[in-house]
MOPAC internal coordinates of N, CA, C and O (Angstrom, degrees):
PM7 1SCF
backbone

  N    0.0000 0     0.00 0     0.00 0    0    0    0
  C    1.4521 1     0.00 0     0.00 0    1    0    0
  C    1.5200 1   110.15 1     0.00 0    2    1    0
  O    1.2310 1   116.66 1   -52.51 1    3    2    1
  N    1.2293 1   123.96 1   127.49 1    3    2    1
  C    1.5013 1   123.58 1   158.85 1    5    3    2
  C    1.3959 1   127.42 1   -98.74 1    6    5    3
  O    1.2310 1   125.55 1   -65.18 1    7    6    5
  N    1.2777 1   106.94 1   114.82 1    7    6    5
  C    1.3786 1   123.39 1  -148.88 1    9    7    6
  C    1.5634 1    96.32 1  -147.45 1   10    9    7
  O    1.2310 1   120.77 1   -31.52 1   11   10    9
  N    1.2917 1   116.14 1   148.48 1   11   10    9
  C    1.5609 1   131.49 1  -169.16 1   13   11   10
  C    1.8589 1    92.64 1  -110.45 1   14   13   11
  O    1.2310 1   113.03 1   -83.29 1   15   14   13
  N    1.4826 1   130.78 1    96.71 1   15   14   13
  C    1.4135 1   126.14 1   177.60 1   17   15   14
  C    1.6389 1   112.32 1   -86.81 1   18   17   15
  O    1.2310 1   123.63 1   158.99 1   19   18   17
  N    1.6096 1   110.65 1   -21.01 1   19   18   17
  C    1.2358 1   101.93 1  -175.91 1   21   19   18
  C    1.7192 1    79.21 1  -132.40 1   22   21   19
  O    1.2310 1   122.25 1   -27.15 1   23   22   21
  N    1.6431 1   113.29 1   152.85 1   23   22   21
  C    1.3082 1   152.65 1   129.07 1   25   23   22
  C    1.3005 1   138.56 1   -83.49 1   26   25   23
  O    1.2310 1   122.75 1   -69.39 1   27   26   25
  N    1.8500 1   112.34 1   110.61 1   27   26   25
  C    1.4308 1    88.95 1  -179.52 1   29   27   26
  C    1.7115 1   127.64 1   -43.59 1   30   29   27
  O    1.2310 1   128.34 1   147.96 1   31   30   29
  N    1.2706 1   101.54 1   -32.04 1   31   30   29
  C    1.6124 1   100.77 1  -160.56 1   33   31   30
  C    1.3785 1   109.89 1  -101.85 1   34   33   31
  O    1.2310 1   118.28 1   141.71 1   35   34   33
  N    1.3841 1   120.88 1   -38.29 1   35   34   33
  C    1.3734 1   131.61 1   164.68 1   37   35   34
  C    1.3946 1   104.68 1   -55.92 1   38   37   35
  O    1.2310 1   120.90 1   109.17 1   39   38   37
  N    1.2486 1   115.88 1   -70.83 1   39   38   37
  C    1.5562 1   107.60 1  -167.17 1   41   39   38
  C    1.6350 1    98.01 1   127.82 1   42   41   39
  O    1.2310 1   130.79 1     5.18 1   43   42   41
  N    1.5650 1    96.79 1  -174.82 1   43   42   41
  C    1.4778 1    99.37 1   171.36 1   45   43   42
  C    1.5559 1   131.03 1   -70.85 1   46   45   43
  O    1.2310 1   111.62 1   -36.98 1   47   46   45
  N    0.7846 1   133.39 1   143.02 1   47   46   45
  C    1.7978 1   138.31 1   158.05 1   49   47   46
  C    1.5481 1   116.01 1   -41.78 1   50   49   47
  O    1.2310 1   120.05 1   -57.73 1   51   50   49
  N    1.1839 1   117.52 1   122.27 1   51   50   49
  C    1.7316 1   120.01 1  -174.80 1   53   51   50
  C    1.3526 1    86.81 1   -84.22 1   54   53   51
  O    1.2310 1   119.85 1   -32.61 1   55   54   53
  N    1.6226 1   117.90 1   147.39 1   55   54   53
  C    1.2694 1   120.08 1   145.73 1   57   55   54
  C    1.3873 1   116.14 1   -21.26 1   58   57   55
  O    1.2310 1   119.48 1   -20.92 1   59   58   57
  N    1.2132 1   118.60 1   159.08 1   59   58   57
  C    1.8256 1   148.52 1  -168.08 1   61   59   58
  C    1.3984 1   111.67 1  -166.38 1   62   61   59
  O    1.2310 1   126.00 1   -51.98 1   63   62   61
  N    1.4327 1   106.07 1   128.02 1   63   62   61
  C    0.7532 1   113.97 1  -177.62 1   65   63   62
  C    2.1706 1   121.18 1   -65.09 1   66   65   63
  O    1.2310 1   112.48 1   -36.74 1   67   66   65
  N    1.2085 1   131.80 1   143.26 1   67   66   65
  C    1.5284 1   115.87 1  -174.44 1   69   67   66
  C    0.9964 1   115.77 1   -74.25 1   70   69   67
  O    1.2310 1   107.56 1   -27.92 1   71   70   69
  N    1.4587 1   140.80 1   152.08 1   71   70   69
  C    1.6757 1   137.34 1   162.27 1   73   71   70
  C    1.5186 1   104.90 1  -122.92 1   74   73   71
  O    1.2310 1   117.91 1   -63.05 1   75   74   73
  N    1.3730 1   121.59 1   116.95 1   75   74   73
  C    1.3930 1   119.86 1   146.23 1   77   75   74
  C    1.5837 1   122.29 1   -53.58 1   78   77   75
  O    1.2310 1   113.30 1   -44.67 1   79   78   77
  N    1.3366 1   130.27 1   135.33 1   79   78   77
  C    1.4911 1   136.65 1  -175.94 1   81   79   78
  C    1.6280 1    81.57 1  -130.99 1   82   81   79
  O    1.2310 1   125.78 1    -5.79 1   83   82   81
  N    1.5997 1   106.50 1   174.21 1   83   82   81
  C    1.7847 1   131.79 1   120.63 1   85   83   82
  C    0.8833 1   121.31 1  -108.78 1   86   85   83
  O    1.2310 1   120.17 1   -37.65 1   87   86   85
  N    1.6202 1   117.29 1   142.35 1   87   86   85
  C    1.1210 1   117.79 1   167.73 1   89   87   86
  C    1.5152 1   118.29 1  -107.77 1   90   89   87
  O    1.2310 1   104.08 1   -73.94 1   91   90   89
  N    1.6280 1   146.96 1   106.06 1   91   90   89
  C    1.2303 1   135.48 1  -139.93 1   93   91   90
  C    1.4069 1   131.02 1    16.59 1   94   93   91
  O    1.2310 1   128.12 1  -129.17 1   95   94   93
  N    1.3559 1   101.98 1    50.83 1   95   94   93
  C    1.2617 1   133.07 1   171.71 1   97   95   94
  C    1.8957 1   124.88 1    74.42 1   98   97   95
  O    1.2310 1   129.81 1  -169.94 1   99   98   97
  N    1.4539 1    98.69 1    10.06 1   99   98   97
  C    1.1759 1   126.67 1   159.85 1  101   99   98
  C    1.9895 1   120.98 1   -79.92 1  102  101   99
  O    1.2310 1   120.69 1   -67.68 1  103  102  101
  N    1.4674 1   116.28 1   112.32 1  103  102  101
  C    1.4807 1   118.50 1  -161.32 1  105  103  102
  C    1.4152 1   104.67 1   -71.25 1  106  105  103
  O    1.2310 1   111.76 1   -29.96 1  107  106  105
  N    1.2879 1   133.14 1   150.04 1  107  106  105
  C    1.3175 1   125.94 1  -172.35 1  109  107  106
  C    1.9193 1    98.67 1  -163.27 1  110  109  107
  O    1.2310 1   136.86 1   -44.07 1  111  110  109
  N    1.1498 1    84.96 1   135.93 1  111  110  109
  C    1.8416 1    98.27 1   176.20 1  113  111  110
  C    1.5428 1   113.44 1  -106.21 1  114  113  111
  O    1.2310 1   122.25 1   -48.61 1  115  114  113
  N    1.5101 1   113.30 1   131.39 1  115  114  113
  C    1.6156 1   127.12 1  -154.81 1  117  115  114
  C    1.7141 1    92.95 1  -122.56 1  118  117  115
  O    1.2310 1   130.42 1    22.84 1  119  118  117
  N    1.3117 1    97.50 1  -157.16 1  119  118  117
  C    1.8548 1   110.61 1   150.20 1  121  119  118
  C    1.3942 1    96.73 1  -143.69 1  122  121  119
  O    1.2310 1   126.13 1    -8.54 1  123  122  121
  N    1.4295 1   105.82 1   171.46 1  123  122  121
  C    1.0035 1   123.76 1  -129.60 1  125  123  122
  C    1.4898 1    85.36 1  -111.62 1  126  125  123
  O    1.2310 1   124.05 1   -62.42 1  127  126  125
  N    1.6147 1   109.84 1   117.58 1  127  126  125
  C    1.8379 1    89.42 1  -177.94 1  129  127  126
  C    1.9921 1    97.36 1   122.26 1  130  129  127
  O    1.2310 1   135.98 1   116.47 1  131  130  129
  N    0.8034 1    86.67 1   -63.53 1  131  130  129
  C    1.8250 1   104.32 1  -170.26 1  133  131  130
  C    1.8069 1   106.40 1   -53.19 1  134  133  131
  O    1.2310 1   129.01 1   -30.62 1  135  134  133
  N    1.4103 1   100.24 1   149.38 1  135  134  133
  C    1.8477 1    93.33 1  -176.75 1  137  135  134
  C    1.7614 1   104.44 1   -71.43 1  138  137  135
  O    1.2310 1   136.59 1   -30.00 1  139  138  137
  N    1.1571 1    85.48 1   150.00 1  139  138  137
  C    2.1429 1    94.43 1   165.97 1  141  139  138
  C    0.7146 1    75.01 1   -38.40 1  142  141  139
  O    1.2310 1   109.81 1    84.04 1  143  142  141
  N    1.8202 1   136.73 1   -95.96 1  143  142  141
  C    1.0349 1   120.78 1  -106.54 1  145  143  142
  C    1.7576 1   110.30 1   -76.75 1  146  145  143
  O    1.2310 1   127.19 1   154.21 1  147  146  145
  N    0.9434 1   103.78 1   -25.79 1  147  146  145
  C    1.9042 1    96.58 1   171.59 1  149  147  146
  C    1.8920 1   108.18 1   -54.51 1  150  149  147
  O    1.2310 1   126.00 1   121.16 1  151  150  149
  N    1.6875 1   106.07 1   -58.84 1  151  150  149
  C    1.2893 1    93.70 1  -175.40 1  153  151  150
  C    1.6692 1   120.32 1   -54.76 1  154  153  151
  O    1.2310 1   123.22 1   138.00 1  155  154  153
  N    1.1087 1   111.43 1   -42.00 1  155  154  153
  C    1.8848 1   113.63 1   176.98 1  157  155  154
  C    1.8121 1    95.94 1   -41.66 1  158  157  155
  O    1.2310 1   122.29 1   113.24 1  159  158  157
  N    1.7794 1   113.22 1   -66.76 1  159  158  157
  C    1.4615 1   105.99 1  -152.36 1  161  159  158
  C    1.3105 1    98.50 1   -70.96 1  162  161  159
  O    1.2310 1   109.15 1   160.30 1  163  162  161
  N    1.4890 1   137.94 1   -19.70 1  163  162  161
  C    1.7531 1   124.74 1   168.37 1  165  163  162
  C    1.7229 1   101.44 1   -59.60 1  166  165  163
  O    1.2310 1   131.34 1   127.06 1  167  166  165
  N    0.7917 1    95.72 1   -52.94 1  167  166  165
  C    2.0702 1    91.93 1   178.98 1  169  167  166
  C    1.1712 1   133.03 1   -66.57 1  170  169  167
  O    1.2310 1   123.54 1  -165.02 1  171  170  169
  N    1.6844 1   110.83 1    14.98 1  171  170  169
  C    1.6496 1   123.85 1  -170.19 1  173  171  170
  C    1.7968 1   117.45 1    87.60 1  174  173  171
  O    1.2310 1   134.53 1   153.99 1  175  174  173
  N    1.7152 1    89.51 1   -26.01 1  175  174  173
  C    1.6606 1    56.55 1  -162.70 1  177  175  174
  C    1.6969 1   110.61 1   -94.50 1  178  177  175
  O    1.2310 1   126.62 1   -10.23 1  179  178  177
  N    1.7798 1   104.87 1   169.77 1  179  178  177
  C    1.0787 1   136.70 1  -142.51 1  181  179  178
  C    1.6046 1    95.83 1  -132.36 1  182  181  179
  O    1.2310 1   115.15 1   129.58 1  183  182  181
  N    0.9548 1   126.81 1   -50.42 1  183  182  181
  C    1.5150 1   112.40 1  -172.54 1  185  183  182
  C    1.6253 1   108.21 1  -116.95 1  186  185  183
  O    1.2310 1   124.35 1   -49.98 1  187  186  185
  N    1.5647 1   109.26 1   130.02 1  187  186  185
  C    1.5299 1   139.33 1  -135.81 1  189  187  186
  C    1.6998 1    89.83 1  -122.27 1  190  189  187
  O    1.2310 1   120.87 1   152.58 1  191  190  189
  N    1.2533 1   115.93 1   -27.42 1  191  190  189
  C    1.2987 1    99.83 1  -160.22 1  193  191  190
  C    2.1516 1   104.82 1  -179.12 1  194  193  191
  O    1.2310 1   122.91 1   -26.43 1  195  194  193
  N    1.0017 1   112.02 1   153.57 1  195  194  193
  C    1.1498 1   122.21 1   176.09 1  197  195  194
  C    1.8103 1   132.74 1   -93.57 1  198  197  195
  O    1.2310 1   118.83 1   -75.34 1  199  198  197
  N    1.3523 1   119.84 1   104.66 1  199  198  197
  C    2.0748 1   106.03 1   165.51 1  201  199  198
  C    1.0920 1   103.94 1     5.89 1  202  201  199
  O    1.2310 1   115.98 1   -51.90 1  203  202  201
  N    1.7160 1   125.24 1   128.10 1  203  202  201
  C    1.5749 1    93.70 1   140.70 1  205  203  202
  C    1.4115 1   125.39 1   -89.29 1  206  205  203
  O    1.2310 1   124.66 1  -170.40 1  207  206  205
  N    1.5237 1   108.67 1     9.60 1  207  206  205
  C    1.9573 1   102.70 1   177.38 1  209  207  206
  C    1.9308 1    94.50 1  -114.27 1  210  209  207
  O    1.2310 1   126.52 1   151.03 1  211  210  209
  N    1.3555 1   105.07 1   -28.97 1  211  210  209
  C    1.9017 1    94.85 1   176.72 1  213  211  210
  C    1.2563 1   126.17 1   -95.57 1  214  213  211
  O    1.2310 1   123.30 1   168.92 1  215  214  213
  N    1.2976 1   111.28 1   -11.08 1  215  214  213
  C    1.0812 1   136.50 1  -159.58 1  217  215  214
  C    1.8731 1   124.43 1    33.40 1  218  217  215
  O    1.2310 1   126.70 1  -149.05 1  219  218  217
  N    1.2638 1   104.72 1    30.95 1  219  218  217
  C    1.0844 1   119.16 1   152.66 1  221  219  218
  C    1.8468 1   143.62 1   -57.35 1  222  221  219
  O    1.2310 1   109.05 1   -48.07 1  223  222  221
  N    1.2408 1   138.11 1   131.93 1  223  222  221
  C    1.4047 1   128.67 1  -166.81 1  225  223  222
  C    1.1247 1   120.33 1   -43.84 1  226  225  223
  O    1.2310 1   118.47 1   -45.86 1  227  226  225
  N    0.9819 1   120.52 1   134.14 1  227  226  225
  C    1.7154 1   107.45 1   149.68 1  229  227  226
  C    1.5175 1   112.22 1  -142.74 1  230  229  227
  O    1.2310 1   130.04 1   -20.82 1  231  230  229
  N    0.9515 1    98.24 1   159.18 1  231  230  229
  C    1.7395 1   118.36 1  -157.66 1  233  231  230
  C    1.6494 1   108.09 1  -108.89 1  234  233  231
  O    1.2310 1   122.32 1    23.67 1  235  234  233
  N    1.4077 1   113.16 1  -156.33 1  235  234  233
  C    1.5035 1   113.18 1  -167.73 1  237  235  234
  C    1.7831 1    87.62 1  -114.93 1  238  237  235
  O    1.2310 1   137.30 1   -49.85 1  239  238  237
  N    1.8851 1    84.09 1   130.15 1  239  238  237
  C    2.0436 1    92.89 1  -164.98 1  241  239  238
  C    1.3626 1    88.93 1  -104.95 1  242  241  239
  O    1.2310 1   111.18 1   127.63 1  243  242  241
  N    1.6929 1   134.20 1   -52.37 1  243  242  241
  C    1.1366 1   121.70 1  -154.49 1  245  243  242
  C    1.5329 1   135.35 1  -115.20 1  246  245  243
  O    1.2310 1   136.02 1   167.43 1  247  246  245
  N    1.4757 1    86.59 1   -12.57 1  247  246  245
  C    1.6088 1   107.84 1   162.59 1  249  247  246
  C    1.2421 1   111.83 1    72.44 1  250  249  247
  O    1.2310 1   112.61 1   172.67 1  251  250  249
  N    1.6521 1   131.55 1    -7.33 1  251  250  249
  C    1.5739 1   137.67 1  -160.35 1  253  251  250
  C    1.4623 1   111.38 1  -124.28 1  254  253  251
  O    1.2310 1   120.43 1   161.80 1  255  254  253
  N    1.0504 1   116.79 1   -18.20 1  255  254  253
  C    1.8650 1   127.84 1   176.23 1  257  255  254
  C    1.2545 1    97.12 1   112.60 1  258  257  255
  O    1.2310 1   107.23 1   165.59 1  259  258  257
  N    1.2901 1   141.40 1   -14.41 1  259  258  257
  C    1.2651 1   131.01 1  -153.52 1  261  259  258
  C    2.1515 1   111.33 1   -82.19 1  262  261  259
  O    1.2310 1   120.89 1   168.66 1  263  262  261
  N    1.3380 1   115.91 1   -11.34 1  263  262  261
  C    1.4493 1   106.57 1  -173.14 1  265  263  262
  C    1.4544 1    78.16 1  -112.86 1  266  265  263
  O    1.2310 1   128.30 1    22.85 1  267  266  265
  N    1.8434 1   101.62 1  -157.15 1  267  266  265
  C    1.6303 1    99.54 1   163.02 1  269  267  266
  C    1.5521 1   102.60 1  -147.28 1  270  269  267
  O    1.2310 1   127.57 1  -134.47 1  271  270  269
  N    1.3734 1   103.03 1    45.53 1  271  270  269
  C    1.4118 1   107.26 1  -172.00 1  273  271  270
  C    1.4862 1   111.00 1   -72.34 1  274  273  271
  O    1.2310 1   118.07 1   167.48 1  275  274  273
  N    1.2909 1   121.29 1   -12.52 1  275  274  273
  C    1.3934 1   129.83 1  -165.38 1  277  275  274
  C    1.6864 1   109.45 1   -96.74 1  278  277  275
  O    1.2310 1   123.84 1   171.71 1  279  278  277
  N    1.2307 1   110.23 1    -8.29 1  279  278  277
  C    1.4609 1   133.30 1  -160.47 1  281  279  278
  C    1.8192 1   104.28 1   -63.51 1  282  281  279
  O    1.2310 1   125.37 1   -65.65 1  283  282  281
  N    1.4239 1   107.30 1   114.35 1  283  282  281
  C    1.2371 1   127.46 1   172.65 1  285  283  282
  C    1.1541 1   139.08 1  -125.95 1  286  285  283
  O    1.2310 1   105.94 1   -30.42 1  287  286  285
  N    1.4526 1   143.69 1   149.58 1  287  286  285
  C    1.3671 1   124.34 1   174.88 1  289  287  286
  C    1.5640 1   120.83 1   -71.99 1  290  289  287
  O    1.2310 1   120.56 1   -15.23 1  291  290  289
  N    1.6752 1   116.53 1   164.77 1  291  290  289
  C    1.1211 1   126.41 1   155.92 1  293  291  290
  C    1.3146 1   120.01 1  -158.41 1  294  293  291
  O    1.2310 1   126.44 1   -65.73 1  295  294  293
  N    1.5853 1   105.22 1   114.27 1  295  294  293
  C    1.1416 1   112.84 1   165.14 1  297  295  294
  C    1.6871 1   138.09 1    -7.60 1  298  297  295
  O    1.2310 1   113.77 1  -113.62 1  299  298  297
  N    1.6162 1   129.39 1    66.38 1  299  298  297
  C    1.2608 1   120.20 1   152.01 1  301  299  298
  C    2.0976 1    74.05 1   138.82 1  302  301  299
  O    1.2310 1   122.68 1  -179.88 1  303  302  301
  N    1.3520 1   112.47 1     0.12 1  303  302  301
  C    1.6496 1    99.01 1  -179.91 1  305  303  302
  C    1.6367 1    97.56 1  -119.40 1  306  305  303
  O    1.2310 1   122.55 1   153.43 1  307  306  305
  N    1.6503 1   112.73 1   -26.57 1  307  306  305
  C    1.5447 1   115.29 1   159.84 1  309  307  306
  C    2.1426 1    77.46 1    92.77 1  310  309  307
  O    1.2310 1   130.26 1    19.55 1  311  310  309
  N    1.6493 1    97.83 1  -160.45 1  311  310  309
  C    1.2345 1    99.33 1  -158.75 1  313  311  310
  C    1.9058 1    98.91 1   -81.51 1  314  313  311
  O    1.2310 1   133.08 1   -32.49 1  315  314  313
  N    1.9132 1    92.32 1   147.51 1  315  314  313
  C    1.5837 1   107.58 1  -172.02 1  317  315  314
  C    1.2030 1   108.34 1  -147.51 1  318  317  315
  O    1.2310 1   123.75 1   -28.18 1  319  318  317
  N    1.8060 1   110.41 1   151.82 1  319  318  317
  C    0.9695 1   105.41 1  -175.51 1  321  319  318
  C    1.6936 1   119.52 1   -95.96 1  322  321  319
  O    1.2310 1   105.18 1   -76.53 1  323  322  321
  N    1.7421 1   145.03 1   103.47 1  323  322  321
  C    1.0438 1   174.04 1     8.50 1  325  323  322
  C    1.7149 1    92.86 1   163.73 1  326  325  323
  O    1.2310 1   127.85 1   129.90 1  327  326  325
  N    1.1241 1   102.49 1   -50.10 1  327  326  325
  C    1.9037 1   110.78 1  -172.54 1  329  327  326
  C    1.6088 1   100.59 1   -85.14 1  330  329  327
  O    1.2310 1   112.87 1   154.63 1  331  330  329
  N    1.2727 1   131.08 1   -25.37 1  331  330  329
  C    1.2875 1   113.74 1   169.66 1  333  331  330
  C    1.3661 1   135.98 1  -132.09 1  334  333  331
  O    1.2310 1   127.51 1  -168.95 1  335  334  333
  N    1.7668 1   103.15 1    11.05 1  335  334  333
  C    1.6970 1   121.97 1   166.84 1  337  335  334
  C    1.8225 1    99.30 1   -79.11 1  338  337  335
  O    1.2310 1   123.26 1   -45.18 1  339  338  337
  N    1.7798 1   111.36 1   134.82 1  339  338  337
  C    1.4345 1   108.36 1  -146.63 1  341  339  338
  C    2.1072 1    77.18 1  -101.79 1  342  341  339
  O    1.2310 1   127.41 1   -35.00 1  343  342  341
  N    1.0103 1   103.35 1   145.00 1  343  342  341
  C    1.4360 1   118.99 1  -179.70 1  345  343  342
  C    1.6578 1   106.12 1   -70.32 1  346  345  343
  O    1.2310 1   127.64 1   -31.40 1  347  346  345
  N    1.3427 1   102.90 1   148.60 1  347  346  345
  C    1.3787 1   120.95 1  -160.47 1  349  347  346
  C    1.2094 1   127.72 1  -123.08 1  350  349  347
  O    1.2310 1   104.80 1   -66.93 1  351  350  349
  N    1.3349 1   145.70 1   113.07 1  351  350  349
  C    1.3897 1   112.16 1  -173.57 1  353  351  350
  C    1.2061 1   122.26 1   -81.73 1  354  353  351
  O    1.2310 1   110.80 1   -38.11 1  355  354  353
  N    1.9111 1   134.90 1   141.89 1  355  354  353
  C    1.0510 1   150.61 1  -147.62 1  357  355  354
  C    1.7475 1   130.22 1    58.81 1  358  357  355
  O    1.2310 1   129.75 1  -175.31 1  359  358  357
  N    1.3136 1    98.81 1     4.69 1  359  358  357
  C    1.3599 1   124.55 1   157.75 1  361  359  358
  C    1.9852 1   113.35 1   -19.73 1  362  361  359
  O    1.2310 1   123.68 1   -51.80 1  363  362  361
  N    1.2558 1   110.55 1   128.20 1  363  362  361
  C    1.7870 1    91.65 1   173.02 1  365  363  362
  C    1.9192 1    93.59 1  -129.38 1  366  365  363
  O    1.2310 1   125.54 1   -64.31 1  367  366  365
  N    1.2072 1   106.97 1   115.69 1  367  366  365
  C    1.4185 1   107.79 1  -168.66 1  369  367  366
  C    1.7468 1    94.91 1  -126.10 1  370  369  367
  O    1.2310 1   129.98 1   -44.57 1  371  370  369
  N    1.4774 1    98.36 1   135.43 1  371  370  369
  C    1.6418 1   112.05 1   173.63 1  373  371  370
  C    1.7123 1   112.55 1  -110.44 1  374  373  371
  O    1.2310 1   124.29 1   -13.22 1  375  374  373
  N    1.4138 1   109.36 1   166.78 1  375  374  373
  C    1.1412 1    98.73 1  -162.09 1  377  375  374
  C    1.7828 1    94.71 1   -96.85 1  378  377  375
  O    1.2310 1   119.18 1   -25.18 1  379  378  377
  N    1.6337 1   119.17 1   154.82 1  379  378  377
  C    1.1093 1   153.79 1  -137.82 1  381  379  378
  C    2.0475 1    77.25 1   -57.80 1  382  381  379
  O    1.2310 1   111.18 1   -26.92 1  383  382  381
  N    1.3204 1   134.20 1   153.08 1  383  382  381
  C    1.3259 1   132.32 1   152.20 1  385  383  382
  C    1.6177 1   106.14 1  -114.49 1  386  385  383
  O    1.2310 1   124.64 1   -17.92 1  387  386  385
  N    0.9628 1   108.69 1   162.08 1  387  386  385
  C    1.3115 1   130.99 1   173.17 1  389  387  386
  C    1.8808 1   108.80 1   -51.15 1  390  389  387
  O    1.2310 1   124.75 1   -57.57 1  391  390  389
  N    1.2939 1   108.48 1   122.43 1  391  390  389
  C    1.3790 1   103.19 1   160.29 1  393  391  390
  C    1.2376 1   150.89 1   -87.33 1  394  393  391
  O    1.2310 1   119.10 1   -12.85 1  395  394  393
  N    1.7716 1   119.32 1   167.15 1  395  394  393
  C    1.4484 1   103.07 1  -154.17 1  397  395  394
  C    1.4393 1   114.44 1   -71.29 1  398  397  395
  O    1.2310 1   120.08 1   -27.66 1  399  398  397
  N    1.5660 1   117.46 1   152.34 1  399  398  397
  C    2.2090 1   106.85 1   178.95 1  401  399  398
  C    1.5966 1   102.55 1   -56.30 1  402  401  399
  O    1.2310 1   118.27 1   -34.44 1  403  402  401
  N    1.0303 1   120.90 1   145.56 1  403  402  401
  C    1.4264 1   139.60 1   175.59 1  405  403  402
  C    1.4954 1   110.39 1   -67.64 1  406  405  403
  O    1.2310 1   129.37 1   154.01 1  407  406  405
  N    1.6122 1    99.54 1   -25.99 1  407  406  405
  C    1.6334 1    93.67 1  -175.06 1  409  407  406
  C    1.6732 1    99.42 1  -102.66 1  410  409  407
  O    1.2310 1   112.81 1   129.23 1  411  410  409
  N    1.4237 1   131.19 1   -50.77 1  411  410  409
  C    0.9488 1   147.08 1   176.43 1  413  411  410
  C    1.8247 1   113.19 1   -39.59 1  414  413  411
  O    1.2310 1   122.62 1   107.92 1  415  414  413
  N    1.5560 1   112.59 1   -72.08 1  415  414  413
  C    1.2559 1   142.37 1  -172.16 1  417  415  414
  C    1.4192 1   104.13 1    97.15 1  418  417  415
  O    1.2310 1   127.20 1  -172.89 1  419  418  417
  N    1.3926 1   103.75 1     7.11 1  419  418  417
  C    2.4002 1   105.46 1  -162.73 1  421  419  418
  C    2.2610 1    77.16 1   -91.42 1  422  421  419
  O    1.2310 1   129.95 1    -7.76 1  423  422  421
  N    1.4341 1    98.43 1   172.24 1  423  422  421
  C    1.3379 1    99.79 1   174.10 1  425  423  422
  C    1.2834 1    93.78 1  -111.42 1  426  425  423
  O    1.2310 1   123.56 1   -34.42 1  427  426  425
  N    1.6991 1   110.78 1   145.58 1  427  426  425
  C    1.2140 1   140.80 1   159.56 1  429  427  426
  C    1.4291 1   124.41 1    -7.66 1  430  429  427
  O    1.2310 1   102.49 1   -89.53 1  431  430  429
  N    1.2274 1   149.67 1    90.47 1  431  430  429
  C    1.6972 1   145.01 1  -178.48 1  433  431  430
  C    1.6361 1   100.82 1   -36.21 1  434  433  431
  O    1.2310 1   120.10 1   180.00 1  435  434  433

């Protein structure tokens, strides 16, 4: 896990409690409280979600709620945004899919 335990200025990290999640059906341990998106980037991962016209990665851009590049599903909350939905334990979260064409309603190739 890459995780920052001490801060010069903050200081150390208090205990937290652990949360088991999935992440596309891959098991992964968080804390309990903390955004997805922190637990995903302590566990490597990097790509949150897919283009919906390139279908290329994209990851977490703004960290504040303000885009929705981080935007993923979760089971029983439907689609969320990654930097400020608070992690859960037993959580089953997939990564972001492509959305449906606006004109079409079919999703994107």
């Amino acid at each position: 896990m890459e995780r920052i335990d001490e801060h010069p200025i903050l200081g150390r990290k208090t205990r937290r409690e652990p949360a088991g999640f999935t992440f596309n059906g891959r098991p992964m341990t968080g804390f309990r409280g903390e955004a997805i998106a922190a637990a995903l980037l302590a566990s490597g991962v990097r790509t949150l979600r897919r283009h919906e016209e390139s279908g290329r990665p994209r990851g977490l851009y703004c960290a504040i709620g303000h885009c929705m590049e981080c935007r993923l599903f979760v089971a029983g909350k439907g689609i969320v945004r990654a930097c400020l939905t608070p992690l859960e334990d037993g959580m089953t979260v997939l990564e972001g899919q492509r959305l449906p064409n606006e004109i079409t309603g079919r999703t994107l190739p």
